[in-house]
C-alpha atoms as a printed R data frame, in Angstrom:
   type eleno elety resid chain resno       x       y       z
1  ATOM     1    CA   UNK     A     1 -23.218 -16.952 -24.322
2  ATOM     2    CA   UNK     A     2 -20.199 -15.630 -24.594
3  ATOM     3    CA   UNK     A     3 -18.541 -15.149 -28.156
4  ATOM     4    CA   UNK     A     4 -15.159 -13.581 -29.602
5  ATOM     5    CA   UNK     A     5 -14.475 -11.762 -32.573
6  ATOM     6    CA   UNK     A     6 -13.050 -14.762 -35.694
7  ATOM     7    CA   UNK     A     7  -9.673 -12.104 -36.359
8  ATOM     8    CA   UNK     A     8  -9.774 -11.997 -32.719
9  ATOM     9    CA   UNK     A     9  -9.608 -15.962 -32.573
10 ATOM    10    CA   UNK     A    10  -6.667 -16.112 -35.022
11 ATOM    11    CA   UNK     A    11  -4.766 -13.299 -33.050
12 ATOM    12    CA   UNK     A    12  -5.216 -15.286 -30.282
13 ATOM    13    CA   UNK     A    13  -4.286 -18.533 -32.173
14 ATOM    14    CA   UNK     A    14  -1.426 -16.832 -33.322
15 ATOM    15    CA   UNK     A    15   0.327 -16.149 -29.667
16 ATOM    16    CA   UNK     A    16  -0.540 -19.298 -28.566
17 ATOM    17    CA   UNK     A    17   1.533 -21.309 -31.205
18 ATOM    18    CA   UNK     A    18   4.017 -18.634 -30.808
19 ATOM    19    CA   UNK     A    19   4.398 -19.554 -27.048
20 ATOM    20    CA   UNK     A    20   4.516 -22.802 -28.032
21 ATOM    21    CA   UNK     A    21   1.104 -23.875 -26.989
22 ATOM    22    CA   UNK     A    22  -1.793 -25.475 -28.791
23 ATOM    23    CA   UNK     A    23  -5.742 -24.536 -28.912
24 ATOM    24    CA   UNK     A    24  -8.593 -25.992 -29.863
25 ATOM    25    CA   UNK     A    25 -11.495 -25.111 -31.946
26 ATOM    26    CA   UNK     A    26 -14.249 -26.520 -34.633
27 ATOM    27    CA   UNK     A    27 -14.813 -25.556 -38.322
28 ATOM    28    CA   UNK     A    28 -17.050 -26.522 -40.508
29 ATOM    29    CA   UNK     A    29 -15.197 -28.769 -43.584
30 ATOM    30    CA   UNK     A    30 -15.530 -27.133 -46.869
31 ATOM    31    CA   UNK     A    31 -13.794 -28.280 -50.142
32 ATOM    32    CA   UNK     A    32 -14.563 -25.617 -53.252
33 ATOM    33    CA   UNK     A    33 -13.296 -27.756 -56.022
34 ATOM    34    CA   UNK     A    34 -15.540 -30.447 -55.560
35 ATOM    35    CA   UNK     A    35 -18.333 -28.378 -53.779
36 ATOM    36    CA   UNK     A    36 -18.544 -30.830 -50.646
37 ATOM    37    CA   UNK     A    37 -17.633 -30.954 -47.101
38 ATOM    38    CA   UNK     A    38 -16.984 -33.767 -44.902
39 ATOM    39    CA   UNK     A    39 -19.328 -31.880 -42.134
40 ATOM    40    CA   UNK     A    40 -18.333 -30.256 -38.889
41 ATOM    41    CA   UNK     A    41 -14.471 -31.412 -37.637
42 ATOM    42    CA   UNK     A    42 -13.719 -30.698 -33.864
43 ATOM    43    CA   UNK     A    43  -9.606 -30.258 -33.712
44 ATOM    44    CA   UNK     A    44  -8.665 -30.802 -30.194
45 ATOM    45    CA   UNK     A    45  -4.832 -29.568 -30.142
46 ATOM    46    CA   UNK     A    46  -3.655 -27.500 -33.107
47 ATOM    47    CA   UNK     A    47  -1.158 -25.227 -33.960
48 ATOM    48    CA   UNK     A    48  -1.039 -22.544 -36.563
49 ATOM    49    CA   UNK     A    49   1.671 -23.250 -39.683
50 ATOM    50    CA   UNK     A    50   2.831 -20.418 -41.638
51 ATOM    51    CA   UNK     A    51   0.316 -19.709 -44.765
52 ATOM    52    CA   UNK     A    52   0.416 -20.216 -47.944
53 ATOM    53    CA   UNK     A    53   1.122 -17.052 -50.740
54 ATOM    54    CA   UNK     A    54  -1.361 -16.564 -52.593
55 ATOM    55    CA   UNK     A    55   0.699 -17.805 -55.633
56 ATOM    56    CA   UNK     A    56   0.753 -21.319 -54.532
57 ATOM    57    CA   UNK     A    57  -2.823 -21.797 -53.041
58 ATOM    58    CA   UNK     A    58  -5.920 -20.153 -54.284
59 ATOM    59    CA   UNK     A    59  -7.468 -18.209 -51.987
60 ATOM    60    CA   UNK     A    60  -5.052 -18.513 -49.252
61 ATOM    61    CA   UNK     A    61  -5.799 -14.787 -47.636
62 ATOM    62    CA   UNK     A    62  -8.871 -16.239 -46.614
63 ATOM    63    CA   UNK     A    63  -7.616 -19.558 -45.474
64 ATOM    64    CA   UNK     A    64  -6.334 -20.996 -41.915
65 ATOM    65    CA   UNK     A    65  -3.252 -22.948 -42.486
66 ATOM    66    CA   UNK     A    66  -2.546 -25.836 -39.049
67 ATOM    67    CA   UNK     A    67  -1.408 -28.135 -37.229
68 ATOM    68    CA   UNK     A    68  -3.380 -31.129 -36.339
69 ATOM    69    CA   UNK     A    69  -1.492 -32.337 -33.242
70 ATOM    70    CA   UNK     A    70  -3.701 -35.730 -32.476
71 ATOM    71    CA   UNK     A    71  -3.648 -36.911 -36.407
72 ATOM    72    CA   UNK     A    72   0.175 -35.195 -36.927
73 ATOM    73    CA   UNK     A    73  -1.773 -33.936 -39.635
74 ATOM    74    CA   UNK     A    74  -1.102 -30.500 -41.484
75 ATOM    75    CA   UNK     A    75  -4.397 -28.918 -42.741
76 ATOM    76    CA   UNK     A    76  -6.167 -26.040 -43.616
77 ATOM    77    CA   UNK     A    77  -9.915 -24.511 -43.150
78 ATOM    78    CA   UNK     A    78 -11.852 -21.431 -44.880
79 ATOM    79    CA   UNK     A    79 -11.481 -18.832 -41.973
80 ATOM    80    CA   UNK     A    80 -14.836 -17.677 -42.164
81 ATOM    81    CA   UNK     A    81 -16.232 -21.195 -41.517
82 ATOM    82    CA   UNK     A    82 -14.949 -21.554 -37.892
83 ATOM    83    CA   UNK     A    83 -17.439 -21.398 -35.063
84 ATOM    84    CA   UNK     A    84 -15.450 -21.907 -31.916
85 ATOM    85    CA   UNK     A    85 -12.246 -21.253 -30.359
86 ATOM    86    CA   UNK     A    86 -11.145 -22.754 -27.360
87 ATOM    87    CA   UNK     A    87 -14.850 -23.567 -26.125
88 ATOM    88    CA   UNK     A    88 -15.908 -19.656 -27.144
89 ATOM    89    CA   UNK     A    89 -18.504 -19.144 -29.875
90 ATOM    90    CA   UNK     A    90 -16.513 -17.037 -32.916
91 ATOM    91    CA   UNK     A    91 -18.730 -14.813 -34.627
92 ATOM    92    CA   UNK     A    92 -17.486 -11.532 -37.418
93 ATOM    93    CA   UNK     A    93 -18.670  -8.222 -36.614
């Protein structure tokens, strides 16, 4: 099976939005205020939005900030809980 690298992913996420083309990929939902997630979402088109400092989000070094194309939707996701991009396992080494 093939896999890429997750910083790889975001690279890749990253010149794709800036060429002004959207990706795809599924993360699993996490909220850590209320310790509950809504499950696994599958976002067909997305594009990445410029993230948050750090002084107005918690966490946001370790957060993916987006574009949900199909809802119109902006959104965010724990980077470390995304399994695929663009139909290619991610995995951290």
């Amino acid at each position: 099976m093939e896999t890429i690298d997750l910083f790889e992913a975001i690279r890749q996420m990253r010149i794709l939005t800036q060429q002004g083309k959207t990706f795809s990929f599924i993360h699993v939902t996490f909220n850590r205020d209320t310790r509950s997630s809504e499950g696994i979402r599958q976002v067909r088109r997305a594009r990445l939005r410029p993230a948050a400092k750090g002084d107005d989000v918690s966490n946001a070094d370790y957060k993916l900030f987006y574009y949900e194309e199909d809802t119109q939707m902006p959104r965010n996701c724990w980077q470390m809980l995304i399994l695929a991009f663009n139909g290619i396992k991610v995995v951290l080494n």
